[in-house]
C-alpha positions as CSV (number, residue, x, y, z in Angstrom):
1,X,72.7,98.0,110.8
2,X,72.5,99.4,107.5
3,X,70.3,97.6,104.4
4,X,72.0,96.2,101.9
5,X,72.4,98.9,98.8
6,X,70.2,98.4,96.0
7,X,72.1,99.3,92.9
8,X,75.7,98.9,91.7
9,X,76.1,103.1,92.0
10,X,74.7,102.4,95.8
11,X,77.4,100.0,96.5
12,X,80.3,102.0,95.2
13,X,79.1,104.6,97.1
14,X,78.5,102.2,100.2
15,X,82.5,101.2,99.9
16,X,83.7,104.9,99.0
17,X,82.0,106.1,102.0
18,X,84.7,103.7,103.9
19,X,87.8,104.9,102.3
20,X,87.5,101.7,99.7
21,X,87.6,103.6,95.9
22,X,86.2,100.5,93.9
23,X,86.0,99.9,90.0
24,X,83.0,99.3,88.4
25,X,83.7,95.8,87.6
26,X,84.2,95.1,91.4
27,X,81.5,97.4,92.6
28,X,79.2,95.1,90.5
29,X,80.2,91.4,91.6
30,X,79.7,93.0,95.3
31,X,76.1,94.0,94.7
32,X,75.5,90.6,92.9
33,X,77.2,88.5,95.8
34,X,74.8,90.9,98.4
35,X,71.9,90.7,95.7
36,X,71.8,86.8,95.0
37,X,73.3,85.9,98.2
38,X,76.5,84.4,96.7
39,X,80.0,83.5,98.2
40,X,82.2,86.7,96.1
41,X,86.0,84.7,95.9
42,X,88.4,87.5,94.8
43,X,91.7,86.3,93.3
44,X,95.0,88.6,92.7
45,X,98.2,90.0,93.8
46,X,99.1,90.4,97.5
47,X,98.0,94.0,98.7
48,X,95.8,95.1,96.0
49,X,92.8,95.7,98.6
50,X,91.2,91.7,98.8
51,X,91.3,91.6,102.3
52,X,89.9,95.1,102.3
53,X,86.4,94.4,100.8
54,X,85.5,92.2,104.0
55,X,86.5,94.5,106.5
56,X,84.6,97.3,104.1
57,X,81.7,95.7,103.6
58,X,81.2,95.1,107.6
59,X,81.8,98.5,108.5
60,X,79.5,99.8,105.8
61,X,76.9,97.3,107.0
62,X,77.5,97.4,110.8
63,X,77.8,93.2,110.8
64,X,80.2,91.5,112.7
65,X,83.7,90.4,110.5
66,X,84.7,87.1,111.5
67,X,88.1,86.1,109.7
68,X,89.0,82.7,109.2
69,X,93.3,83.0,108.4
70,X,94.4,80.3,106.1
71,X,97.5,78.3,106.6
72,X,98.9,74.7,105.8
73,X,97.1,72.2,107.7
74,X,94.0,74.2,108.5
75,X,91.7,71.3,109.7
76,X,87.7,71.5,110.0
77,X,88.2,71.0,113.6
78,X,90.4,74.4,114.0
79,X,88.0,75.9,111.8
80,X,84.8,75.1,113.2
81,X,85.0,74.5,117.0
82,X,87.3,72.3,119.1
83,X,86.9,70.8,123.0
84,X,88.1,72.6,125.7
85,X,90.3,69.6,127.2
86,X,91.3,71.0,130.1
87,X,88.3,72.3,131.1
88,X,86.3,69.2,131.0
89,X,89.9,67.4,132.6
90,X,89.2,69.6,135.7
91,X,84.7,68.8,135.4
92,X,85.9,64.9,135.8
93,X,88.4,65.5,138.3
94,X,85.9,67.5,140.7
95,X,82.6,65.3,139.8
96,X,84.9,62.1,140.9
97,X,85.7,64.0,144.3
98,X,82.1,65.0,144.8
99,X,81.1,61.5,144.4
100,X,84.2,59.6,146.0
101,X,84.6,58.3,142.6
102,X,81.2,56.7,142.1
103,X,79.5,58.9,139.5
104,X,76.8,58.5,136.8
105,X,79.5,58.1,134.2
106,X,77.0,58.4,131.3
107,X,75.5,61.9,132.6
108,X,79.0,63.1,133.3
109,X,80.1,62.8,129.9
110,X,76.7,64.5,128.6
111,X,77.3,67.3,130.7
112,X,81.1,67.3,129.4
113,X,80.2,68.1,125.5
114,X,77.9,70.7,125.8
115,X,78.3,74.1,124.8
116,X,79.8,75.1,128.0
117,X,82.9,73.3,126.9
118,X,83.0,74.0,123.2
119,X,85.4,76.7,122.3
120,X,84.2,78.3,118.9
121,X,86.1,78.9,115.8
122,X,85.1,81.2,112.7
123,X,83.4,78.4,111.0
124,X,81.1,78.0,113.4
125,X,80.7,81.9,114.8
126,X,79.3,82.7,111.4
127,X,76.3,80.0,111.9
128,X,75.6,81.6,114.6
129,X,72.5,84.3,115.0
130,X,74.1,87.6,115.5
131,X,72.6,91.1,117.0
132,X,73.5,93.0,113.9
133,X,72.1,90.5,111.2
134,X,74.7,87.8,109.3
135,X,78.0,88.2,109.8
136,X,80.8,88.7,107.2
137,X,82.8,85.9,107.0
138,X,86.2,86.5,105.4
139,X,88.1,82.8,104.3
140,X,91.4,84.8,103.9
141,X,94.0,83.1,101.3
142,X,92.4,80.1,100.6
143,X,95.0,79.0,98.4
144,X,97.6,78.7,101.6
145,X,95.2,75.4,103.1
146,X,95.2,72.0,101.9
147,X,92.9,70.1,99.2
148,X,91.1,68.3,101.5
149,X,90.0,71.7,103.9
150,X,88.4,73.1,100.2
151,X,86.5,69.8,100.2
152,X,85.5,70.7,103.2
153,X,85.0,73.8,102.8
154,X,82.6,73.8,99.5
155,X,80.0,71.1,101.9
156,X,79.9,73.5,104.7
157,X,78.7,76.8,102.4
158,X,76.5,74.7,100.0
159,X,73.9,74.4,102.9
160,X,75.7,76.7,105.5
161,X,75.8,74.2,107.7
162,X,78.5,72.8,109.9
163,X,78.3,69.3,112.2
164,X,79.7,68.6,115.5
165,X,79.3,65.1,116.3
166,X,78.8,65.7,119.8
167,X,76.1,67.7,119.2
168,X,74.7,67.4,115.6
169,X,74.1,69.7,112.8
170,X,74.1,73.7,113.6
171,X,72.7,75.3,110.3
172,X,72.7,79.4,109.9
173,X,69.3,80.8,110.3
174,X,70.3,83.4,107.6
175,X,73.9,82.7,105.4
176,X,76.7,85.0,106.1
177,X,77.9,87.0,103.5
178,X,80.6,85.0,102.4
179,X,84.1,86.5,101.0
180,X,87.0,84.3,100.0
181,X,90.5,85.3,98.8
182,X,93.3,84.0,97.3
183,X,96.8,85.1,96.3
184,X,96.8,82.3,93.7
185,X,100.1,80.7,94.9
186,X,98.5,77.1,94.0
187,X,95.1,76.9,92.0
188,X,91.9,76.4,94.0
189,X,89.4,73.5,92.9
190,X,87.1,74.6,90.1
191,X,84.0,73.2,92.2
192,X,84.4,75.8,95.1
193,X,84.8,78.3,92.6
194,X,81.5,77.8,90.7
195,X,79.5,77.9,94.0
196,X,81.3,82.1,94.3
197,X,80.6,84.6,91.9
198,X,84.0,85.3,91.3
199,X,86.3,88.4,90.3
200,X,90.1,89.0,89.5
201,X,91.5,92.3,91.9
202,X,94.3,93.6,89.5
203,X,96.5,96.4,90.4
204,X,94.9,99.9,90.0
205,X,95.2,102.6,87.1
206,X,97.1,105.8,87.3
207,X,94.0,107.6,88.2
208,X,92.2,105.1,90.7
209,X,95.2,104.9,92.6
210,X,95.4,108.1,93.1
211,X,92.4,108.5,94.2
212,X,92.6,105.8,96.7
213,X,95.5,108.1,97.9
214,X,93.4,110.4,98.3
215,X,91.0,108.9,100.2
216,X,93.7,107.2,102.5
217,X,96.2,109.7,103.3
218,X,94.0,112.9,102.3
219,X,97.1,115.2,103.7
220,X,99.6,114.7,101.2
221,X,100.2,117.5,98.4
222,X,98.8,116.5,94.8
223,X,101.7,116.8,93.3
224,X,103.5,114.5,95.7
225,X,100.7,111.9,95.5
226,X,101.4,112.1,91.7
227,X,105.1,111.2,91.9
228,X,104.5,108.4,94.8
229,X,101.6,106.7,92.7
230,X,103.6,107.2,89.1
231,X,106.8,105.7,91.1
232,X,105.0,103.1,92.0
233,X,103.3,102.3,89.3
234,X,106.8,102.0,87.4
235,X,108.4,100.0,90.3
236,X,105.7,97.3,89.0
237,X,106.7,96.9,85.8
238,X,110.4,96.1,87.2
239,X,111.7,92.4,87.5
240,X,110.8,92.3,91.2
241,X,110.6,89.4,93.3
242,X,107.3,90.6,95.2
243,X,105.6,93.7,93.6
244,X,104.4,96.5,95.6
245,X,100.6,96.6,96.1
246,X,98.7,99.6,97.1
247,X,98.9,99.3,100.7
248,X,102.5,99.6,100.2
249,X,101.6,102.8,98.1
250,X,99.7,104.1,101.1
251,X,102.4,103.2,103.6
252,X,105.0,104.6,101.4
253,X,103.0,108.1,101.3
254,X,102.0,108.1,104.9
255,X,106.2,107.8,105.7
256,X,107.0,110.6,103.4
257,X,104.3,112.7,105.2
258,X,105.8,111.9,108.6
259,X,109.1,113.1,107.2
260,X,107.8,116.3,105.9
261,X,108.8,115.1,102.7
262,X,107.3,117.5,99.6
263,X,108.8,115.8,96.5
264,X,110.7,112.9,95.5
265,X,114.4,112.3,95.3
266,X,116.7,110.2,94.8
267,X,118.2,110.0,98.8
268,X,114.4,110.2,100.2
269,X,113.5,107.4,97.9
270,X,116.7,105.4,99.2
271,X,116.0,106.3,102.6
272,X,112.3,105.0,102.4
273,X,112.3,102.1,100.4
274,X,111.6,99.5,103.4
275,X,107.8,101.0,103.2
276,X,107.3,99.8,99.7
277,X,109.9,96.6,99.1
278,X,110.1,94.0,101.6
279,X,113.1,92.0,100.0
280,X,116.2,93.0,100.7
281,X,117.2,91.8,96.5
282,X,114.7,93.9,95.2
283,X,116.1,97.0,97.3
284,X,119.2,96.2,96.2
285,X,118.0,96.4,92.7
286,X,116.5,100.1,93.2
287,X,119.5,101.7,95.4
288,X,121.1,105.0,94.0
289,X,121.2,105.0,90.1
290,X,118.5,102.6,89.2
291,X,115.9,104.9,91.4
292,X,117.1,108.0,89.8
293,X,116.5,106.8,86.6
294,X,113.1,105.8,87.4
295,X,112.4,109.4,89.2
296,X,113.6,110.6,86.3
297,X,111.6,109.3,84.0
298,X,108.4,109.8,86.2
299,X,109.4,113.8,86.4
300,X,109.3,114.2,82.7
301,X,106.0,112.2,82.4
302,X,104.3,113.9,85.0
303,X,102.2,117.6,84.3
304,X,101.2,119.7,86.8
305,X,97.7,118.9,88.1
């Protein structure tokens, strides 16, 4: 397990050494989350690296990531633990045949919720002890649960605690560090947000991105890295229905690579456009002059390195 970095140059340093190039901004509101022991809830475009800080931080720090995946209709009970039916259906049936139906029916159904028959969800794994110290927890896309789970949500990390009612109250003996994110397709409730320190994960500039190239898909030629990260860059600024974020940037470079691709054109970029748009409208949009143009116009910007 490694300690938890002591400065905001130790932190960028602690995520750089994981692949994860970070700006200052975010290299700050990390050490302050780890410092003061605050949920961090990162907000901002699909695929510009959210998701990444948890599984960053974990590996850096040698905890355990636990992931709770958000969807409509996330309850507390899929998030926290749930009874193992069937395993306590089959308990019954054999304690009725040992007794010829006669049992203690008040000790059978103590012995039924106990932890033997609990099956544990993310909520509650991250109150558990664990061998490498607290977990990271990651509350992926937030913004795809209900109202009420946020309610729920904001009692269970004010005192990191969580109740079963067949068992009681099971509090963390030391709070997880906590990471929410959101793609902001709804807004969440101001009152979960004032318990996180929170932070806005834009897309990268020229020069980070291409650094996060680097640090991803260290193979690729610089002058190739160049044209896919300018490309890219331009593609945002198009009337897209989804924008491409940097894993698609990474993706996009790792393809070219396994094509033996050197430079840009027009028929690679046509070829190869699956890795980097994932509507079939907005390929549409970029399919043989539209993309020239574009490669055009990042050609002329671009100087050799």
């Amino acid at each position: 397990m490694t300690h938890l970095p002591s400065s905001i140059d130790a932190t960028a340093t602690l995520l750089s050494g994981q692949g994860y190039v970070a700006s200052r901004a975010l290299a700050t509101v990390v050490f302050l989350s780890l410092k003061l022991g605050r949920p961090l809830f990162l907000e901002g475009e699909a695929g510009t690296g959210k998701t990444e800080i948890a599984k960053t931080l974990a590996a850096a720090l040698g905890r355990r990531l636990i992931r709770l995946q958000c969807y409509e209709g996330l309850d507390a009970a899929s998030a926290v633990a749930e009874w193992n039916f069937a395993a306590q259906m089959i308990a019954i049936r054999s304690a009725e045949a040992a007794s010829g139906g006669g049992g203690d029916r008040d000790s059978l159904q103590a012995q039924l919720f106990t932890e033997d028959f609990l099956i544990e969800r993310p909520l509650l794994a991250a109150m558990r002890p664990q061998p490498g110290g607290a977990p990271v927890l990651l509350i992926d896309e937030l913004d795809r649960a209900d109202e009420p789970f946020e309610a729920f949500l904001l009692e269970a990390l004010s005192d990191y605690q969580v109740t079963i009612p067949e068992l009681g109250t099971i509090r963390a003996p030391e709070p997880p560090i906590v990471i929410l994110t959101s793609n902001r397709t709804r807004e969440v409730h101001d009152a979960l947000k004032r318990r996180c320190l929170y932070h806005w994960v834009d897309y990268p500039s020229f020069d980070r991105e291409l650094e996060i190239l680097a640090s991803r898909a260290p193979e690729a030629q610089a002058m190739l890295s160049r044209e896919v990260v300018a490309f890219v860059q331009k593609l945002r600024r198009e009337d897209l229905f989804k924008r491409p974020g940097v894993a698609e940037t990474i993706d996009w470079a790792k393809c070219l690579l396994a094509l033996d691709v050197i430079a840009l054109s027009p028929e690679v970029i046509s070829d190869t456009l699956g890795a980097i748009l994932k509507y079939q409208d907005d390929i549409q949009k970029l399919q043989g002059s539209e993309a020239r143009r574009l490669l055009d116009e990042v050609k002329r910007e671009l100087v050799p390195a």
